[in-house]
C-alpha positions in Angstrom: -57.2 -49.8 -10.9 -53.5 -48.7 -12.0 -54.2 -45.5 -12.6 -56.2 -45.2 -8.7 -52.6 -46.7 -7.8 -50.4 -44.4 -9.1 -52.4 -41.2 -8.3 -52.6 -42.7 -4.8 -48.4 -43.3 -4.6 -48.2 -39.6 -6.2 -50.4 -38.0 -3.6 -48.5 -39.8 -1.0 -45.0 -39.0 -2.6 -46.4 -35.3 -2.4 -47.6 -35.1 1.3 -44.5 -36.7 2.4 -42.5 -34.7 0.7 -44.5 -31.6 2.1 -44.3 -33.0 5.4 -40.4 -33.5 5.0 -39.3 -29.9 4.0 -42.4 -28.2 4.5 -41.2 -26.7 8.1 -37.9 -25.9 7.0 -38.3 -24.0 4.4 -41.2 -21.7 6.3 -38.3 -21.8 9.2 -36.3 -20.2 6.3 -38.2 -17.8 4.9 -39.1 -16.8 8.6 -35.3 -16.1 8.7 -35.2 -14.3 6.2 -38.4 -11.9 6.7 -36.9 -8.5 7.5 -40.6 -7.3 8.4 -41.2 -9.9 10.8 -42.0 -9.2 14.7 -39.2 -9.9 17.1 -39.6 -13.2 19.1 -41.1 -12.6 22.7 -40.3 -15.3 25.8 -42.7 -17.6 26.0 -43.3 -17.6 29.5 -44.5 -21.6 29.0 -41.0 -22.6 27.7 -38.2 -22.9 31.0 -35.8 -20.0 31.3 -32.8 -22.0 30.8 -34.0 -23.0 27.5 -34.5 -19.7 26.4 -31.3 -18.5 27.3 -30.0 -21.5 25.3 -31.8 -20.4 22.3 -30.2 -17.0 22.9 -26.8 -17.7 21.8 -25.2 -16.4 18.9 -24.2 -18.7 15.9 -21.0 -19.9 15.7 -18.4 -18.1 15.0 -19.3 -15.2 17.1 -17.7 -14.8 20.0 -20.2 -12.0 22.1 -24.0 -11.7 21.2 -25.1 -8.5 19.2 -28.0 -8.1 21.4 -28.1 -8.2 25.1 -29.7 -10.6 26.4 -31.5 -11.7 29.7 -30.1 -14.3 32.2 -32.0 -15.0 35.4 -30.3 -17.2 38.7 -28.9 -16.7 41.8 -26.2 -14.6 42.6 -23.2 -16.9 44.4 -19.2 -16.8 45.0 -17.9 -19.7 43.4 -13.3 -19.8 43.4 -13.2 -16.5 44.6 -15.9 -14.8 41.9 -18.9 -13.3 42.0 -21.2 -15.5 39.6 -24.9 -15.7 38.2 -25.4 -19.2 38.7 -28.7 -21.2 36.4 -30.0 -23.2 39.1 -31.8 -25.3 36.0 -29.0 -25.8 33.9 -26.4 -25.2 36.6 -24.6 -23.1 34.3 -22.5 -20.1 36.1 -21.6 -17.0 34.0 -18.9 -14.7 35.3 -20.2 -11.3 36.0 -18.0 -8.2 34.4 -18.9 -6.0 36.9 -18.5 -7.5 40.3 -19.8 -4.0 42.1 -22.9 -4.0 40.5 -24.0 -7.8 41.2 -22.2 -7.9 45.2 -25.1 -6.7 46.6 -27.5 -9.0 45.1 -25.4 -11.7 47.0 -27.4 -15.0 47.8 -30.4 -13.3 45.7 -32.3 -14.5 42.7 -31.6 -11.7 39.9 -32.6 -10.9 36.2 -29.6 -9.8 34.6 -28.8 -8.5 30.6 -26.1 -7.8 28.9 -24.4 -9.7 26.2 -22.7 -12.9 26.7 -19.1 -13.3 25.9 -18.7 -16.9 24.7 -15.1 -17.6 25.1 -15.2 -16.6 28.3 -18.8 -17.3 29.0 -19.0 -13.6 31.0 -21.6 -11.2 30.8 -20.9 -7.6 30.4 -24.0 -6.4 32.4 -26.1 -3.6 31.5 -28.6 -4.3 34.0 -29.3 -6.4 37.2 -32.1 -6.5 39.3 -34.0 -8.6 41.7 -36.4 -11.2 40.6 -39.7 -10.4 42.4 
């Protein structure tokens, strides 16, 4: 019966265990997989939240990759804005010219995301169909 016991409390020390650092270290070595497949948008999962997972990690102050940003286009102190209507997070626009004449519109816009001063440097902008 002890030795039922203690192969029991060993399995169970194991699984847990497994359960515990099981996911982080397959997130890790998915991090470090030079081979693998660049993540797609998952078109279930809210745009905010994917923009959140877009950000750089800290330290950096612009992300290496542009990146896509979708909201309305709005004035807000006397600049023209992209404005998250989920997370109601506005970034400032680096090109006013480009985004004034999506004005009032939804857009899609990419570019990279200066963190300090939460501005995008647009590449692109168009209108969300």
């Amino acid at each position: 019966m002890k030795r039922v016991l203690k192969q029991f409390s060993l399995a169970a020390a194991v699984m847990l265990f497994t359960m515990v650092l099981g996911p982080s270290l397959s997130a890790q070595q998915a991090n470090q997989d030079p081979s693998r497949a660049p993540e797609k948008t998952n078109p279930a999962v809210p745009q905010a939240q994917q923009n959140e997972a877009q950000m750089p990690a800290s330290g950096e102050a612009t992300t290496r990759d542009a990146k896509t940003f979708t909201g309305r286009i709005v004035k807000e102190n006397g600049q023209i804005v992209l404005k998250d209507p989920i997370t109601k997070v506005s970034y400032k626009l680096d090109d006013a010219t480009k985004a004034g004449q999506y004005m009032g519109k939804q857009v899609k816009a990419t570019g990279k995301l200066d963190l300090n001063t939460n501005t995008i440097q647009l590449e692109r902008i168009e209108p969300l169909s």
